[in-house]
Every structure is written in structure tokens, then in C-alpha cells.
C-alpha positions as CSV (number, residue, x, y, z in Angstrom):
1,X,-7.4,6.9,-3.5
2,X,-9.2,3.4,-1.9
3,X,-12.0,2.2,-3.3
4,X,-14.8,-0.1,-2.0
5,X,-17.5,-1.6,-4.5
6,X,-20.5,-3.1,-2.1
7,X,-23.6,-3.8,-3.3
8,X,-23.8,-7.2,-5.5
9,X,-25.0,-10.5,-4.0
10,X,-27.6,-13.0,-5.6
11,X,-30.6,-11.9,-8.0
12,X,-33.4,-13.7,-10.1
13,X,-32.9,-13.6,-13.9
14,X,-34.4,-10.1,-14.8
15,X,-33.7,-8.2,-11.6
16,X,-31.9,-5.0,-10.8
17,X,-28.9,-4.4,-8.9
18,X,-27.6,-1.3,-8.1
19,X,-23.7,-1.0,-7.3
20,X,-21.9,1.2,-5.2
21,X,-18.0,2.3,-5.2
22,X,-17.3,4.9,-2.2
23,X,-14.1,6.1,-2.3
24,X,-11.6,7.7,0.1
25,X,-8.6,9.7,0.2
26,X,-8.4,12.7,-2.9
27,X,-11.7,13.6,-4.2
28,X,-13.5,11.6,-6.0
29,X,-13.8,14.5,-8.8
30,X,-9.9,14.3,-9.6
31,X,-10.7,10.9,-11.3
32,X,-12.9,9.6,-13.9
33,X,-14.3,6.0,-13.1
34,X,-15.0,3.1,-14.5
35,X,-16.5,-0.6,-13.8
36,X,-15.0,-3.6,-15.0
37,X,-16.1,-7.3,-14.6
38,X,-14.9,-10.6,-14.8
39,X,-16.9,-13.8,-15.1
40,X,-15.2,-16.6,-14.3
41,X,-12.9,-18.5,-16.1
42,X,-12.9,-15.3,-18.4
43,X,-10.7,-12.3,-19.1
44,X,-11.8,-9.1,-16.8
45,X,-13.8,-7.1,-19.5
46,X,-14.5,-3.1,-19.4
47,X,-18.3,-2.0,-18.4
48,X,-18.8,1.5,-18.3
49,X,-17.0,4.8,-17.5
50,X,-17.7,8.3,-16.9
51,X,-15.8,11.5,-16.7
52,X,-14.8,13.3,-13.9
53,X,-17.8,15.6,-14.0
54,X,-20.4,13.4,-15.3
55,X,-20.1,14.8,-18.7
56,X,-19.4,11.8,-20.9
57,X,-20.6,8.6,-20.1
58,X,-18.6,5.5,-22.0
59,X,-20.2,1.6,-22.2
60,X,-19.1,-1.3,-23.7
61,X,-21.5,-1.7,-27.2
62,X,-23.1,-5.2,-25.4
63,X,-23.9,-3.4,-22.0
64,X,-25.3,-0.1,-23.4
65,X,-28.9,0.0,-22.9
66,X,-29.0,-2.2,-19.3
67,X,-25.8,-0.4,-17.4
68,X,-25.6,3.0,-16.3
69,X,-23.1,4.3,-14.6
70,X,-23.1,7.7,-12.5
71,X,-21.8,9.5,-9.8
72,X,-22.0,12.3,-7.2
73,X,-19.3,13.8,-6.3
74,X,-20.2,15.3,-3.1
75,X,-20.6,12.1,-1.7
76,X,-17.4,10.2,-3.5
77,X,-19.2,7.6,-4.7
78,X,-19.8,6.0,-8.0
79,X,-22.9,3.7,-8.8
80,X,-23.5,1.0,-11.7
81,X,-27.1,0.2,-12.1
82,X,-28.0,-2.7,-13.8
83,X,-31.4,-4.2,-15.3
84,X,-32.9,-7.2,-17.0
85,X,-30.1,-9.1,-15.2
86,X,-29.0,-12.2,-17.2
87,X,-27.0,-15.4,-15.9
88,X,-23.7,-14.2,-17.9
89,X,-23.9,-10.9,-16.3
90,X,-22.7,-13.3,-13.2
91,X,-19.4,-11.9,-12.2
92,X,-17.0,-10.0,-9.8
93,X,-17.6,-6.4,-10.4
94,X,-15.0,-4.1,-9.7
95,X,-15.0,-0.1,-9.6
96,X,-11.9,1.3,-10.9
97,X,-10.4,5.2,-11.2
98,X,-8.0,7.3,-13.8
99,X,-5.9,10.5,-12.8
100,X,-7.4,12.9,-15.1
101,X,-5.0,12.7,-18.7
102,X,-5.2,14.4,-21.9
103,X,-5.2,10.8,-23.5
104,X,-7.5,9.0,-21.1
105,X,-10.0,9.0,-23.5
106,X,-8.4,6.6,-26.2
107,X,-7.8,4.2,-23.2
108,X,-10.8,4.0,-21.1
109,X,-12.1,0.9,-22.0
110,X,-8.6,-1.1,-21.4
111,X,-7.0,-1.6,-17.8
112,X,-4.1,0.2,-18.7
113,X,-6.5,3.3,-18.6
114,X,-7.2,3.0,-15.2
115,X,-4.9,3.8,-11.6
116,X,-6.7,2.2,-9.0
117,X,-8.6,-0.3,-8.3
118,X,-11.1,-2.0,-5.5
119,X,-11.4,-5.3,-4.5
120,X,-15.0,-6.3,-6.8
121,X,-17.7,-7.1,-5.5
122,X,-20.0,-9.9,-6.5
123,X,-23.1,-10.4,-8.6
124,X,-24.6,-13.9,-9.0
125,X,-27.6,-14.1,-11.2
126,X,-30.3,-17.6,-10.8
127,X,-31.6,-19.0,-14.1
């Protein structure tokens, strides 16, 4: 599967942003998905995931409450929204998938969890 993240480019302190990861190739419902990001000069870091049929949604514990990730699956596409944008939510954002394992769940917030991945797209945030 490809994938292609689009939607990030420069926002205000306290905007929204709403990312976009269209995929191509096998369904978009034989994977769950995930977004990771990387700031610079720091580790890439785990955002959010969600199961192949929107069942379970997964964030990391600083993120839950201004992320939410979703997708429709008719349209092979996966979206992070994102509010009350802060300067250290400045990063390259990138959407990620996982062939569907019985132990995907004890990995989804690490890389190893994850198959493919797209090339990021960044978000820049003013303060």
C-alpha cells in the first residue's frame, strides 16, 4: 500500500488543521492506521491509531483530547484533526499502516507496529 499525507502547512497558535492520508493499492480496511510525528531535532513520537474498522481509537496520553484520528474506508483515506494548535505540535506528520495481527495491539504506539509508511507532511505552528 502507498500512502500520501497532504494537508499540513503554517497555522496561528490555537488553529485547526485537519490531515489527510489517501492511500492506494490494497484497501485501506486491511490495515489499521496510525500518525506519527517528529519535531525536529527529536525522536519520531506515536500520535494516534485506529483499527481497521474504526472500532478502537488509540492516542498518545499528551495528545488525547486535541487529536482525533478517523477514517472512511470507502474513500481510503485516513484524517488527523487537530485543535488548539501549539508551537511544539510543529512537526513532520506522517500517516502510517499495520497488516492486521493478533498482537498489533501491544505494539501500536511503537514503529515496529507499523508496515508502511508515507513521506510526512508538515505542520508549522506561529507563536
Amino acid at each position: 500500500v502507498q500512502l500520501q499525507a497532504s494537508g499540513g502547512g503554517f497555522v496561528e497558535t490555537g488553529g485547526s488543521l485537519r490531515l489527510s492520508c489517501a492511500t492506494s493499492g490494497p484497501t485501506i480496511s486491511a490495515y489499521h492506521m496510525g500518525w506519527f510525528r517528529q519535531a525536529p531535532g527529536r525522536q519520531r513520537e506515536f500520535v494516534a491509531a485506529v483499527t481497521w474498522n474504526s472500532g478502537s481509537t488509540y492516542y498518545s496520553p499528551p495528545m488525547k483530547g486535541r487529536f482525533t484520528i478517523s477514517r472512511d474506508n470507502a474513500k481510503n483515506t485516513v484524517y488527523l484533526q487537530i485543535s488548539s494548535l501549539k508551537p511544539e505540535d510543529t512537526a513532520v506528520y506522517y500517516c502510517t499502516a499495520a497488516l492486521q495481527r493478533s498482537d498489533w495491539r501491544g505494539y501500536y504506539y511503537t514503529e515496529s507496529g507499523y508496515d508502511y509508511w508515507g513521506q510526512g507532511t508538515l505542520v508549522t505552528v506561529s507563536s
